[in-house]
N, C-alpha and C positions, 0 to 999 in steps of 0.2 A: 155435341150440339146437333147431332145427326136428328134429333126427336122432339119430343116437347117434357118427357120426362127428362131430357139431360139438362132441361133450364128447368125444370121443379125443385132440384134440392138448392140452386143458389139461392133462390130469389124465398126462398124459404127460411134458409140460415139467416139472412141479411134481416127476411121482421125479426126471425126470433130473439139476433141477436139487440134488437132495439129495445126490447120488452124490460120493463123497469126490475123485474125478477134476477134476471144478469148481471145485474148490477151486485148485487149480495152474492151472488153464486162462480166461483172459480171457470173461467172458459173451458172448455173441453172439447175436443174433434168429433163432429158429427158426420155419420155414415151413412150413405143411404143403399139397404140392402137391394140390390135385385130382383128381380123376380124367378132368376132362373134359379137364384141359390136360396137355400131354405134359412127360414132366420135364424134356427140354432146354428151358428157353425161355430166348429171347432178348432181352434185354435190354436195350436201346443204351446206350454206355460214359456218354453223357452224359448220359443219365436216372438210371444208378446212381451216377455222380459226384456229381449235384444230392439226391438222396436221403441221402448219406452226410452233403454239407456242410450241408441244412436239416436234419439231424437229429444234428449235433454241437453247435449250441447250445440253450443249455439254456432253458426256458421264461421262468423265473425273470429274463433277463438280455433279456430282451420286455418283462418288468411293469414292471423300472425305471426312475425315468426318467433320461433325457439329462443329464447334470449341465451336461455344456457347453451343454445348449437352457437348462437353466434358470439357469443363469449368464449368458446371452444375454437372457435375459427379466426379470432382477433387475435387471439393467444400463441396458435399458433402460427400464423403469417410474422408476427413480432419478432418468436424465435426464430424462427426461418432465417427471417431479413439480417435479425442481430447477430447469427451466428457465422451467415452470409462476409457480412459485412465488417465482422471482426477480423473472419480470416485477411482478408483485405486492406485491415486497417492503414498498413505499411502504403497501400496505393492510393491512401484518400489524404489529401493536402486541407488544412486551413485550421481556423483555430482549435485546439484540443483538450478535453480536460480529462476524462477516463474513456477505458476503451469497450468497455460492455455498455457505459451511460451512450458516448459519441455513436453507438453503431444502431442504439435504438433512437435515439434522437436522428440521426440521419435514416432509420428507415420510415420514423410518422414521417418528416419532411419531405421525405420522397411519394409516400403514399397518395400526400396529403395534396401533391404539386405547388408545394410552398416554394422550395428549393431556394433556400437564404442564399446559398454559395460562400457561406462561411466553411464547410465543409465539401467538395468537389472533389467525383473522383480525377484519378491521374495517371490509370494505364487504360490499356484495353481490357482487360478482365473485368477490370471493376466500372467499366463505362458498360457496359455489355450487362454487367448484373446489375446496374442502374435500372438499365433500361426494361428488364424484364420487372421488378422490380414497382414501376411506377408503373407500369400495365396494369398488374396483379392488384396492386393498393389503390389504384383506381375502381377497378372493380366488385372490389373488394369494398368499398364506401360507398357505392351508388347502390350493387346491389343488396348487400345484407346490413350495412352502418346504419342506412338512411330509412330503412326499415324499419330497423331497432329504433331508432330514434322518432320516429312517428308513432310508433305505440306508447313507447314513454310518454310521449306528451298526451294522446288518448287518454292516460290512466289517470289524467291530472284534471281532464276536462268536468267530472263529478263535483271534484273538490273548486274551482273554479266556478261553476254554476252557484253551489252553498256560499261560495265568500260575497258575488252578486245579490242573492239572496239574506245574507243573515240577517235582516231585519225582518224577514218577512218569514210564515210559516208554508212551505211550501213542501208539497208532501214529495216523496221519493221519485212516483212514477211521473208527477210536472217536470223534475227535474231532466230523467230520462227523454221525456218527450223534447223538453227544451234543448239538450244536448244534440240529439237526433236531427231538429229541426238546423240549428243553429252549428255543426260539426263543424265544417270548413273555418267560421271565421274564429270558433276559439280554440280551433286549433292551431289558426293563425297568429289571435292573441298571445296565446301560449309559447311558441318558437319563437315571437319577437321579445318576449320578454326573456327567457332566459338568453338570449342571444343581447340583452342588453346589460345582461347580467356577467357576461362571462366577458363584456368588453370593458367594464368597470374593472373587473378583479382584473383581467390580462395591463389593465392600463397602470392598476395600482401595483400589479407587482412585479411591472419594469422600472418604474418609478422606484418603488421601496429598493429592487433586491437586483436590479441591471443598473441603479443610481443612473437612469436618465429622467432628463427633465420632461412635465408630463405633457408637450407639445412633442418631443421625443418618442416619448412612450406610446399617447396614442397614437401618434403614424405607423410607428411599430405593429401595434394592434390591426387596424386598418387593412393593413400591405398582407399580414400575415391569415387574416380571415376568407380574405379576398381571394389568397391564396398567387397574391401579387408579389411577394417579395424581394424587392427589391435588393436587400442583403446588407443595406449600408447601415441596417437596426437590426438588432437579432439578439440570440440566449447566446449569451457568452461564458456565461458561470457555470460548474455544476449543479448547483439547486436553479439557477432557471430551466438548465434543461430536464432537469425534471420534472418541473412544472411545463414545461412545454409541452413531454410525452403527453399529459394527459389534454392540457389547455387546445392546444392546437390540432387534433383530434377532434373534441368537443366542439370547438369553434366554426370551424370549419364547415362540417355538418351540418351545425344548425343553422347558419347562413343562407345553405343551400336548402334545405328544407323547408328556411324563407320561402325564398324564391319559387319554391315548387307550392307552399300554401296561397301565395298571392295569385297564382296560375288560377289554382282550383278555385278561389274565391270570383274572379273574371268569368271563369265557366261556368259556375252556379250562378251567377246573378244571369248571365246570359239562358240559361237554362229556366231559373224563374218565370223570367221575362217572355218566354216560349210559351210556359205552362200558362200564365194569364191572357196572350193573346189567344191559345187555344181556347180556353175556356168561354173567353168575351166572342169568342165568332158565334153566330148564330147559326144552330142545322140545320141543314137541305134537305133536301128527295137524293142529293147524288152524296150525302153523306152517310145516309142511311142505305142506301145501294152499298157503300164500299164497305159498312160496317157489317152487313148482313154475311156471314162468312158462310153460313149454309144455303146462301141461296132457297129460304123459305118463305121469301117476304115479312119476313118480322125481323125486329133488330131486339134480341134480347138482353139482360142487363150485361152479361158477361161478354157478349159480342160489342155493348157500347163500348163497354169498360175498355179492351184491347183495341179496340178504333182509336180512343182519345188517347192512349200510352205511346200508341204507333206516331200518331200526328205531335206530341211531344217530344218524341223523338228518346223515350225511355227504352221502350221496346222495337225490334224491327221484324219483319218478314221471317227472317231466319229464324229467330228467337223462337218465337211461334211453332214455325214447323217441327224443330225440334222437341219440344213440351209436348207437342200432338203426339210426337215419334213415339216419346217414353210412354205415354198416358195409352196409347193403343196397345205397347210393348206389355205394359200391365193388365191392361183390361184383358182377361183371358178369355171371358166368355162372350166377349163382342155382345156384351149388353150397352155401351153407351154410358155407362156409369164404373165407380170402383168400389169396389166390397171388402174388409176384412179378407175375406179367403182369396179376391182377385191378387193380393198383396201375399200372400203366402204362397197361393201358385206361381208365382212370377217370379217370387225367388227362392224358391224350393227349385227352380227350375232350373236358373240361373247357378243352385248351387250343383245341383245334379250334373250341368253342364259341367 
């Protein structure tokens, strides 16, 4: 923005891209060449190869994680615990039914901070490996479970959207928009429903296969989601605890990932609510002062644009600077703008380095 050419190419894209023509024709990145560099430039096939392939995937599909790493990392924490905990068996007191079932069922319930106390260690060794134990499987669920679990329910929000929809024809990219728009709360939708789902089957199958009665049962549920438990309800059988390894895992998680969609849902409506009083204030002379970032006396669209993001409180000060940092770091010929070959010298350079 040092010029009046570094606000020609936005304010340029933005008619172009209004033009009813766009509309039939696929978007595509527009460049605007310099004047120092000549407009053939060359390119090598395999630098505009690698630019095309690191810039078809999408950001979003970077933040999430590995399912298979973290399916690798459940599996193993499991064994660890179970094999742990077997050796030990002899120092762990309470009800028993096998000794590789009891050692995985008491590592979810440690992990999980359930601890019914139907099983409790009984020396020091095994109070000691408790406790490393419930550190580890703490951890172990906030940072990578709770993860997993929120992309899960992401993957479901498409099909959610269509089932609101099915009476209606609604093309792909509405749907995508509406997702976008509306993320937080069905993803909120989402976690509370299957968390109502897994409190029906936990309740019916103390009921059917722990024979307690179902005011029993669901407290049972409750206590155990909650991660409350009390101990005085619990998996007594072998096929409850089996069903438990996985139940109470499950459960758990998504309780808490309740808890953490209702957060984000408070913050975005408080966020909204930002964005519309921003927009309803009326501009100044000292708004246009703060937005003018080159001190040129003109406020151009790309200087409003970061004004109003700044005052929403999307973008900050630092943000900025940093963008500028990279966008100079590339600009190689200090023309004010970026070119095709600016983006090749830059990391031609970088690879050189």
């Amino acid at each position: 923005m040092a010029n009046e050419s570094a606000k020609v190419p936005l304010l340029a894209s933005l008619k172009d891209r209004a033009t009813p023509n766009d509309q039939m024709i696929p978007p595509r990145r527009r460049f605007r060449h310099c004047k120092s560099v000549p407009l053939t430039e060359y390119i090598p096939p395999q630098f505009e190869h690698h630019s095309q392939l690191s810039g078809s995937k999408s950001l979003r599909d970077n933040i999430h994680p590995n399912l298979k790493r973290v399916f690798i990392f459940l599996v193993l924490y499991l064994a660890a615990g179970t094999v742990c905990f077997y050796l030990v068996k002899d120092h762990i007191k309470g009800s028993k039914t096998n000794g590789i079932l009891d050692s995985v069922y008491f590592c979810i319930v440690t992990m999980t901070t359930v601890g019914y106390g139907d099983l409790v260690p009984d020396s020091t060794p095994s109070k000691l490996l408790a406790c490393v134990f419930v550190f580890s499987g703490m951890a172990l669920v906030c940072l990578i479970l709770s993860s997993a679990a929120d992309y899960l329910v992401e993957k479901q929000e498409f099909l959610l959207v269509r089932a609101l929809h099915i009476n209606q024809k609604v093309g792909e990219l509405d749907m995508l928009k509406e997702i976008e728009t509306n993320r937080v709360r069905y993803k909120c939708f989402m976690v509370q429903s299957f968390l109502v789902v897994l409190i029906v089957a936990g309740t019916a199958f103390l009921a059917t296969v722990e024979k307690l009665d179902l005011i029993d049962a669901f407290y049972c549920v409750c206590s155990t989601i909650t991660t409350l438990g009390y101990g005085d309800k619990s998996f007594s059988t072998a096929a409850g605890r089996i069903f438990a390894i996985f139940w109470i895992l499950t459960s758990t998680i998504c309780l808490g990932q309740l808890f953490f969609c209702i957060a984000e849902v408070n913050t975005e409506n408080r966020q909204r609510a930002l964005v519309k009083l921003v927009l309803a204030k009326k501009v100044t002379n000292m708004d246009l002062e703060a937005a003018d970032i080159d001190n040129d006396g003109v406020v151009g669209a790309a200087e409003f644009i970061i004004h109003r993001l700044k005052e929403m409180g999307k973008i900050c000060q630092e943000d900025i600077t940093t963008i500028m940092e990279q966008f100079e770091d590339l600009d190689v010929d200090q023309s004010g703008t970026l070119s095709p070959s600016d983006i090749y010298l830059a990391q031609s350079s970088y690879t050189g380095n």
